[in-house]
C-alpha positions in Angstrom: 0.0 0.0 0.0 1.4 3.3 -0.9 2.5 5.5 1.4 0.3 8.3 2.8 1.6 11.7 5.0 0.0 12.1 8.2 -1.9 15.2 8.3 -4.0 17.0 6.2 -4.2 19.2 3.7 -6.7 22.6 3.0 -6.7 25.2 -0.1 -8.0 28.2 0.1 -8.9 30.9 -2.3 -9.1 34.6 -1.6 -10.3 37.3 -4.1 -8.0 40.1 -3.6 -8.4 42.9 -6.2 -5.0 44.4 -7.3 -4.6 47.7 -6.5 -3.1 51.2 -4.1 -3.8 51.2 -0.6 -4.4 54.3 0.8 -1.2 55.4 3.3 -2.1 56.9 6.2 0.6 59.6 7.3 2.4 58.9 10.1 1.0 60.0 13.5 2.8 63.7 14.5 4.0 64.0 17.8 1.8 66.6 20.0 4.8 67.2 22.2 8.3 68.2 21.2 10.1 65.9 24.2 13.5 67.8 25.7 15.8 65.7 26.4 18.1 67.8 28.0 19.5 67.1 31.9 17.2 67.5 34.4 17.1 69.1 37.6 16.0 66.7 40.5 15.5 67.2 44.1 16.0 63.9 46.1 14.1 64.3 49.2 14.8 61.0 51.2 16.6 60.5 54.9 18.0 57.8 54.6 21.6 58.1 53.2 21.9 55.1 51.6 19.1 55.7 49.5 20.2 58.9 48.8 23.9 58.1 47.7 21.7 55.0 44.9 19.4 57.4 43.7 22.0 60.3 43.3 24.7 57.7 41.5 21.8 56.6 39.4 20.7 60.1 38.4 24.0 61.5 37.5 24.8 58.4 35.5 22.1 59.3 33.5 23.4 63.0 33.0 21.1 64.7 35.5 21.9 67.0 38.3 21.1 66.2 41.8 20.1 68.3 45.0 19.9 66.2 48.2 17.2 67.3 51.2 16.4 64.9 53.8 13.0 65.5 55.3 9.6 67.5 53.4 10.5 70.8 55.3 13.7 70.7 53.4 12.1 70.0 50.6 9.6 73.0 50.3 12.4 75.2 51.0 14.5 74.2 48.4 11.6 74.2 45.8 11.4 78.0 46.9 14.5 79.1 46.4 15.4 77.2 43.1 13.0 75.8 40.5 13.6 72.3 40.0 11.8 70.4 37.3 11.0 66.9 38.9 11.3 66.0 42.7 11.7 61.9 44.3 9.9 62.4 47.4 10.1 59.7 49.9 6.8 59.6 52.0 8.4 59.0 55.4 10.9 61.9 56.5 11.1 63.6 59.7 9.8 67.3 60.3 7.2 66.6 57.5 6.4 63.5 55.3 6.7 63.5 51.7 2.6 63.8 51.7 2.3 67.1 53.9 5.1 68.1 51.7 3.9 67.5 48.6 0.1 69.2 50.1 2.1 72.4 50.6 4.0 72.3 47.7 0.6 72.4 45.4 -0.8 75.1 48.2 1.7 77.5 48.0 3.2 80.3 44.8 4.7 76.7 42.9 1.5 75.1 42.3 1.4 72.4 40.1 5.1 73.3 39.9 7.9 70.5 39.4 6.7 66.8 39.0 6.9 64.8 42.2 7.1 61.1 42.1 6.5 59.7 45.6 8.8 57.2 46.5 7.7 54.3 49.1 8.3 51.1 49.8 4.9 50.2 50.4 3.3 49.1 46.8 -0.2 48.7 48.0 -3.1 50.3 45.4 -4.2 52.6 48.1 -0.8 53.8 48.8 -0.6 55.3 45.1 -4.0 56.4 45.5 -3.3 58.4 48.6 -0.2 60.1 46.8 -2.1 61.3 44.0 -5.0 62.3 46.0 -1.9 64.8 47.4 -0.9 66.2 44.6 2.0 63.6 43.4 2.1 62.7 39.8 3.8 59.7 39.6 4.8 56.9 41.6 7.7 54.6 42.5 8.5 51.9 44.5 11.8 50.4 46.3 13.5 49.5 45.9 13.9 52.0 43.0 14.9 50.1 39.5 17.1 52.2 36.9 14.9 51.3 34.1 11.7 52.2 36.3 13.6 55.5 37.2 14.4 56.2 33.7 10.7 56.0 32.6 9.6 58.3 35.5 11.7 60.6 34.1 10.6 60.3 30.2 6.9 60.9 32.1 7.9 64.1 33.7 9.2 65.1 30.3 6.2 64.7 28.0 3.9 66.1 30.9 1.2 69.0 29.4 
């Protein structure tokens, strides 16, 4: 008995007419994106933290002010304009909440971007920051690649 292939086998005919497609043109960017170095304020007390984050930013070509508590934070805010802030939620004097509260409340406003940065990853934790004002959100420990797309964020904000 001849041999037969296991499987089977289907045809199938399409009618395609012959022709031009219409090309759509490419999408346009809303948003010229300015990739020039940023300047970050890096309020978080604990030093360790502070010394990763601050190798990580300047590695990526961005300049770096350090504050250790909220207070410290609003104060530097008011006496240079800094484009993004990483705002721990648990300082001393006041957390990065109250912080960011008085940050929106006072002459900056919506001011500089402010990513809260926590260790607790919890949906109502995130909630609770933007509720305050934050924009963004990160959690530790903080990840260069999840660092480096907070940043692209702040930079195609409206």
């Amino acid at each position: 008995a001849p041999s037969v292939p296991e499987g089977s086998q289907f045809w199938l005919r399409l009618p395609i007419k012959i022709g031009r497609l219409p090309v759509a043109p490419a999408p346009k960017l809303a948003v010229a994106v300015d990739h020039s170095p940023l300047k970050i304020l890096v309020a978080e007390d604990n030093r360790v933290n502070q010394m990763v984050i601050r190798e990580t930013l300047v590695r990526l070509g961005h300049e770096v002010h350090l504050v250790a508590s909220g207070k410290a934070a609003l104060e530097a805010l008011l006496s240079e304009p800094l484009g993004m802030v990483l705002m721990d939620l648990q300082m001393p004097e006041m957390d990065g909440l109250e912080a960011t509260q008085q940050i929106r409340s006072s002459r900056l406003g919506e001011g500089p971007w402010i990513v809260a940065l926590t260790a607790n990853a919890f949906t109502e934790d995130k909630e609770r920051c933007l509720r305050a004002g934050m924009n963004d959100y990160l959690s530790k420990p903080v990840r260069r690649e999840e660092l480096e797309a907070a940043i692209e964020r702040a930079r195609v904000r409206s």
